[in-house]
C-alpha positions, 0 to 999 in steps of 0.5 A, spaced: 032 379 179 038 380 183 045 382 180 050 377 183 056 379 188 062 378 184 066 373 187 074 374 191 077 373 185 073 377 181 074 383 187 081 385 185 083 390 190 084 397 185 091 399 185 094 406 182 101 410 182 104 416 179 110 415 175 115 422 173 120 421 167 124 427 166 130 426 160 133 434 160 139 431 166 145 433 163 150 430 168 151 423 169 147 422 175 141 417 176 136 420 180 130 414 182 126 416 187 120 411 190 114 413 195 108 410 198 104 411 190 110 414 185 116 412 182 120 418 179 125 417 174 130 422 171 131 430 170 136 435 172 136 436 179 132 441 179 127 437 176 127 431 180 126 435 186 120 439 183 117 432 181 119 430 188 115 436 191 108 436 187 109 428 189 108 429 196 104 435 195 099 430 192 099 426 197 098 431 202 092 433 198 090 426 198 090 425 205 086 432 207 081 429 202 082 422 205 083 418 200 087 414 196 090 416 189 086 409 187 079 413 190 081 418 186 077 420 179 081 423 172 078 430 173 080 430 181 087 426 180 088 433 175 085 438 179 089 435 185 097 435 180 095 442 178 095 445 185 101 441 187 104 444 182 103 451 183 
């Protein structure tokens, strides 16, 4: 027996982002930062631009492998963080 195609509406499209908080601001600046698949929220300004940077070092990493962060599995999304944040 055939296993039935799932309908349109059973076909969500997978979506995915990256979410950064950081809370060791000492300042009163609120810092937001929103790309193509994250949103960074927070943190001294060193830390908000070292979130900023393993941000787009992920999605250079991504786009190498040619995927998409929502193609990516839990153990390859780790692998990836790690090595941007090196």
């Amino acid at each position: 027996m055939k296993a039935a195609k799932p309908s349109q509406s059973e076909q969500k499209a997978k979506s995915a982002a990256l979410l950064g908080l950081a809370f060791d601001a000492e300042d009163e600046q609120k810092r937001l930062t929103r790309g193509p698949n994250f949103v960074l929220f927070g943190g001294s300004q060193d830390t908000h631009a070292r979130m900023q940077e393993t941000a787009v070092k992920v999605n250079e990493q991504l786009d190498k492998r040619g995927k998409r962060l929502e193609d990516v599995g839990l153990r390859e999304l780790r692998d990836i963080v790690r090595r941007a944040a090196e």
